[in-house]
N, CA, C and O atoms as a DFTB+ gen file, in Angstrom:
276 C
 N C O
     1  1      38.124     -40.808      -3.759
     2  2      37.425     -42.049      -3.465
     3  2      36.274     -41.749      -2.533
     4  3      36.415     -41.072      -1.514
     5  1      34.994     -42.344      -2.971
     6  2      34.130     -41.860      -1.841
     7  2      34.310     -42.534      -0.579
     8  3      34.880     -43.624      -0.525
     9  1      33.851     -41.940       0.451
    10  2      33.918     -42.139       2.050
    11  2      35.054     -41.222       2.404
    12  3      34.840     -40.770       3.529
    13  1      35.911     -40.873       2.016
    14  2      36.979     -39.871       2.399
    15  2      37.100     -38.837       1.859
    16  3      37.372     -38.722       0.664
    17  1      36.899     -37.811       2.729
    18  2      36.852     -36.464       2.894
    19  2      37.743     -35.954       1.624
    20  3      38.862     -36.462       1.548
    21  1      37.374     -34.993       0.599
    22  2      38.521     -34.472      -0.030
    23  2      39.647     -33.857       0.523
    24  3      39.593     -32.948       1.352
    25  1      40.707     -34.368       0.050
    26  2      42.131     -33.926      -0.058
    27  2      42.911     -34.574       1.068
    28  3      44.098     -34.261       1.160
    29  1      42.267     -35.664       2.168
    30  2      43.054     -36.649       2.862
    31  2      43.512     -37.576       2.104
    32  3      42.934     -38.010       1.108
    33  1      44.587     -37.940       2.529
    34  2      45.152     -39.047       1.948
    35  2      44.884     -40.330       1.985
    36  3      44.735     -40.743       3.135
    37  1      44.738     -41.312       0.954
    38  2      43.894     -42.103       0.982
    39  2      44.920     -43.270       1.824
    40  3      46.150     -43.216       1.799
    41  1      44.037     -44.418       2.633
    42  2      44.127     -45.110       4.247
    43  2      45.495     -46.120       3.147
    44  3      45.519     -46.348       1.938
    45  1      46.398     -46.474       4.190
    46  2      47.159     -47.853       3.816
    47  2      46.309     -48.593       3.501
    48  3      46.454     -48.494       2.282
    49  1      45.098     -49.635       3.688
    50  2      44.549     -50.124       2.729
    51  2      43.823     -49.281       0.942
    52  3      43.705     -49.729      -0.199
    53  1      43.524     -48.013       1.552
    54  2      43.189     -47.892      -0.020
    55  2      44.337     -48.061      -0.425
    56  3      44.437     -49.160      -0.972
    57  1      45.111     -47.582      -0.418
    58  2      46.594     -47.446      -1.295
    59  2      47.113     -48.720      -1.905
    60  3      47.739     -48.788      -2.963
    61  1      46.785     -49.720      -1.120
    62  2      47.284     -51.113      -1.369
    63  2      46.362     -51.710      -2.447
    64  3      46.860     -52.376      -3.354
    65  1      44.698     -51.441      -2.366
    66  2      43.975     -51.796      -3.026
    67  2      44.041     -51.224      -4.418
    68  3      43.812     -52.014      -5.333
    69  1      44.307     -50.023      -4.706
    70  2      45.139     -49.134      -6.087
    71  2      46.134     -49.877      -6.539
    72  3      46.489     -50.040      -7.707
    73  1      46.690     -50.446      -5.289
    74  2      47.900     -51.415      -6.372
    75  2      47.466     -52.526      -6.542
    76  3      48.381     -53.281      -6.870
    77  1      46.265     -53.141      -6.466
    78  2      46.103     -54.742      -6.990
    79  2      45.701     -54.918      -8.431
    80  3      45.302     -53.876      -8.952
    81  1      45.708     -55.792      -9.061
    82  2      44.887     -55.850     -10.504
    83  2      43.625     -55.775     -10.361
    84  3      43.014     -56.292      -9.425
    85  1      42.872     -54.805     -11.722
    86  2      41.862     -54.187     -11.956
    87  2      40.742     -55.554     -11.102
    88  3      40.457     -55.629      -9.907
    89  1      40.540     -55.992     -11.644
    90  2      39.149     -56.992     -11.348
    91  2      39.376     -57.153     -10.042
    92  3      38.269     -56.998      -9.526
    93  1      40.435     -57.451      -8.902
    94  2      40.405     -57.670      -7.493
    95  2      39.973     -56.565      -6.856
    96  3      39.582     -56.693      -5.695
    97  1      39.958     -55.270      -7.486
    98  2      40.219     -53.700      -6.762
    99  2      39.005     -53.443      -6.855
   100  3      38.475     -52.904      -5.884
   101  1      38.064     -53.797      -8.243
   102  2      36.797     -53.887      -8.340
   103  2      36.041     -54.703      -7.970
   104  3      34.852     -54.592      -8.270
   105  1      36.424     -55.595      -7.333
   106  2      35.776     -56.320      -6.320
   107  2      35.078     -55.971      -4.589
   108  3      34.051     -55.991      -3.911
   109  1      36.759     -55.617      -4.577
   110  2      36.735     -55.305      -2.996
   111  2      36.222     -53.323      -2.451
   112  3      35.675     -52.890      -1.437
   113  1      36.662     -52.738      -3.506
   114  2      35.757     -51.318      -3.370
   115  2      34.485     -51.689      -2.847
   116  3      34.198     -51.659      -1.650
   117  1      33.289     -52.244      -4.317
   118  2      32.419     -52.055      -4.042
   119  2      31.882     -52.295      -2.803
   120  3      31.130     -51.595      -2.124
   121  1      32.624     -53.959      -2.480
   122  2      32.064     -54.793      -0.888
   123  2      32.008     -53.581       0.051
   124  3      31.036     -53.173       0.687
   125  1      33.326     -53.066      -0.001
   126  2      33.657     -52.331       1.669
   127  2      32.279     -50.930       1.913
   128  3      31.781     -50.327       2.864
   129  1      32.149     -50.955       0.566
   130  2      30.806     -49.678       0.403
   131  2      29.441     -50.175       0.432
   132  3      28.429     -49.474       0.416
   133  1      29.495     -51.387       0.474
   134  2      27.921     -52.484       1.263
   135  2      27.165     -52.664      -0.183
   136  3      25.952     -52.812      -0.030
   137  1      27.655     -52.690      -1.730
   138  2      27.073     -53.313      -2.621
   139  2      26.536     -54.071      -2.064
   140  3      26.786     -54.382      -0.899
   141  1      25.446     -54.670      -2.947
   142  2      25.146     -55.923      -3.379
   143  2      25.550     -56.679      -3.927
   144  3      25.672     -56.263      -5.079
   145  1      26.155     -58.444      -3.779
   146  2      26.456     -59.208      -4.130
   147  2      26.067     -59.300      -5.224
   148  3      27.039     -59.203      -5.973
   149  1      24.705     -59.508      -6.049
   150  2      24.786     -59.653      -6.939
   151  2      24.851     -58.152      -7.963
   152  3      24.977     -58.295      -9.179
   153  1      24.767     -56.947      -7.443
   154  2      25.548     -55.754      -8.380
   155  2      26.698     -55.916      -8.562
   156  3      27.062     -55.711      -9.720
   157  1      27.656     -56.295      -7.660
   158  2      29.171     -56.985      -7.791
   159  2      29.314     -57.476      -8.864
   160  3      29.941     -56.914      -9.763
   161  1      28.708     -58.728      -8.989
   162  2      29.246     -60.229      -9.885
   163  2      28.176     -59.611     -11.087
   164  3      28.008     -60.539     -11.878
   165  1      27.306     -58.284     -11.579
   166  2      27.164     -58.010     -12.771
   167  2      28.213     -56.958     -12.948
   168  3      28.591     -57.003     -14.118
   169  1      28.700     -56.234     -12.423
   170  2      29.439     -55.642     -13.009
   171  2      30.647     -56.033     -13.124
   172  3      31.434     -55.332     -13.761
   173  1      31.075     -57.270     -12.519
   174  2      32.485     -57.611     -13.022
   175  2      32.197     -58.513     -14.139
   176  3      32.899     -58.422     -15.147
   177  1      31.160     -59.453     -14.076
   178  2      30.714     -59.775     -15.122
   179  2      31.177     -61.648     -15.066
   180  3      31.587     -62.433     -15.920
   181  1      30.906     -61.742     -13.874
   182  2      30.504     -63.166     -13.435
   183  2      29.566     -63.953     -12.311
   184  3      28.830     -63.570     -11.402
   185  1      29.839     -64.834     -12.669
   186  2      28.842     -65.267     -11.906
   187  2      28.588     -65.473      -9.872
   188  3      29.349     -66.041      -9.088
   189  1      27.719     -65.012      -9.679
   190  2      27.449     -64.772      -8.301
   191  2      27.792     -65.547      -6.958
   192  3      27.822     -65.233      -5.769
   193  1      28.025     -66.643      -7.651
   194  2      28.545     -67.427      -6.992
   195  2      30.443     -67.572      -7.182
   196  3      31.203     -67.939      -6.286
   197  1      30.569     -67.445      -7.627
   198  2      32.215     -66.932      -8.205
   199  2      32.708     -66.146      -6.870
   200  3      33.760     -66.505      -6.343
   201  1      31.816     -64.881      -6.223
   202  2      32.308     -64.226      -6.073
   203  2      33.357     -64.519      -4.326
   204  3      34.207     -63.838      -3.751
   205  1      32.812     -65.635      -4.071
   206  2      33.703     -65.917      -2.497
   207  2      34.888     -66.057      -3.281
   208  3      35.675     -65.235      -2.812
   209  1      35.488     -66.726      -4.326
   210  2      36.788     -67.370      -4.472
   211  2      37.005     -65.687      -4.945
   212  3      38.012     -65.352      -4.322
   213  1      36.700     -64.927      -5.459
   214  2      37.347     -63.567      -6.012
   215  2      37.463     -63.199      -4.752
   216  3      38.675     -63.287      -4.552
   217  1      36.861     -62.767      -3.572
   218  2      37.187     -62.375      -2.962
   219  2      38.214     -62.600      -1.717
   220  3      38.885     -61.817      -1.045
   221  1      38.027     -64.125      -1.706
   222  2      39.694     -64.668      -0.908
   223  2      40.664     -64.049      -1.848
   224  3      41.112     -62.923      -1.629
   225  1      41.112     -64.983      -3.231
   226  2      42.109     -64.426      -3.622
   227  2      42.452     -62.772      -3.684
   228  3      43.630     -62.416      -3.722
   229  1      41.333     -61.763      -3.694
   230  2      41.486     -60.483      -3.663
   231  2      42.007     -60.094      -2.262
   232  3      42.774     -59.137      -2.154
   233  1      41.572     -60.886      -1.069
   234  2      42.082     -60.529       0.572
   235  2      43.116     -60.822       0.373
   236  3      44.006     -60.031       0.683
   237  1      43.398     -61.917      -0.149
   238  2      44.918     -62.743      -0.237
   239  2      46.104     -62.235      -0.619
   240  3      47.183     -62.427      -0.059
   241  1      45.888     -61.558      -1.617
   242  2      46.594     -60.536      -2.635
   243  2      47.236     -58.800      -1.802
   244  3      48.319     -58.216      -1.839
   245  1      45.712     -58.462      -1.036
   246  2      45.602     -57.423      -0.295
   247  2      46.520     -57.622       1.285
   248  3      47.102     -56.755       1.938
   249  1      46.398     -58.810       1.505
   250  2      47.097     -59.187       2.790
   251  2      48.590     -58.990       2.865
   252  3      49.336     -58.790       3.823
   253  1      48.863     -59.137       1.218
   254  2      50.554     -59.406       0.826
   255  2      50.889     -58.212       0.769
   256  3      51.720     -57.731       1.539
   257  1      50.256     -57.506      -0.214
   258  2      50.734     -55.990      -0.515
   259  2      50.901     -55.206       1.300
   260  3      51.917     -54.650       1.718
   261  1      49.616     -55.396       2.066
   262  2      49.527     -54.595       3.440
   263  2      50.882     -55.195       4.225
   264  3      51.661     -54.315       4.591
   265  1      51.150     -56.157       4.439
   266  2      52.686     -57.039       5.192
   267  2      54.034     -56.494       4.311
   268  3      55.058     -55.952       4.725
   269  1      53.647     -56.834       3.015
   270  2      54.802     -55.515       2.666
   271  2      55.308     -53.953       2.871
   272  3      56.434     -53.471       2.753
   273  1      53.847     -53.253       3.276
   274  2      53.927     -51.887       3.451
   275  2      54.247     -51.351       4.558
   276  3      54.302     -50.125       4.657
């Protein structure tokens, strides 16, 4: 994954984010790597304004998996 050094192990949040469904994981990668909002919402392939509610439910999702771990 870029930002981390090869062969460390990737952070309790990456790990958690590997386990969410595809479109939330591709959401929240790109953000944490300072995309652009609207490179985001073309490559997931909605609309730009969409993307606050993807991204609560993607924290939301991420919050559960991290309290479980």
């Amino acid at each position: 994954m870029a930002g981390r050094p090869s062969g460390d192990p990737p952070s309790t949040r990456d790990a958690a984010i590997a386990r969410l469904p595809d479109a939330y994981a591709e959401a929240l990668r790109p953000r944490a790597a300072g995309v652009p909002r609207a490179r985001i919402a073309a490559r997931l392939r909605v609309e730009p304004q969409s993307l606050d509610a993807l991204f609560a439910i993607a924290e939301a999702k991420l919050g559960t998996l991290l309290d479980d771990a």
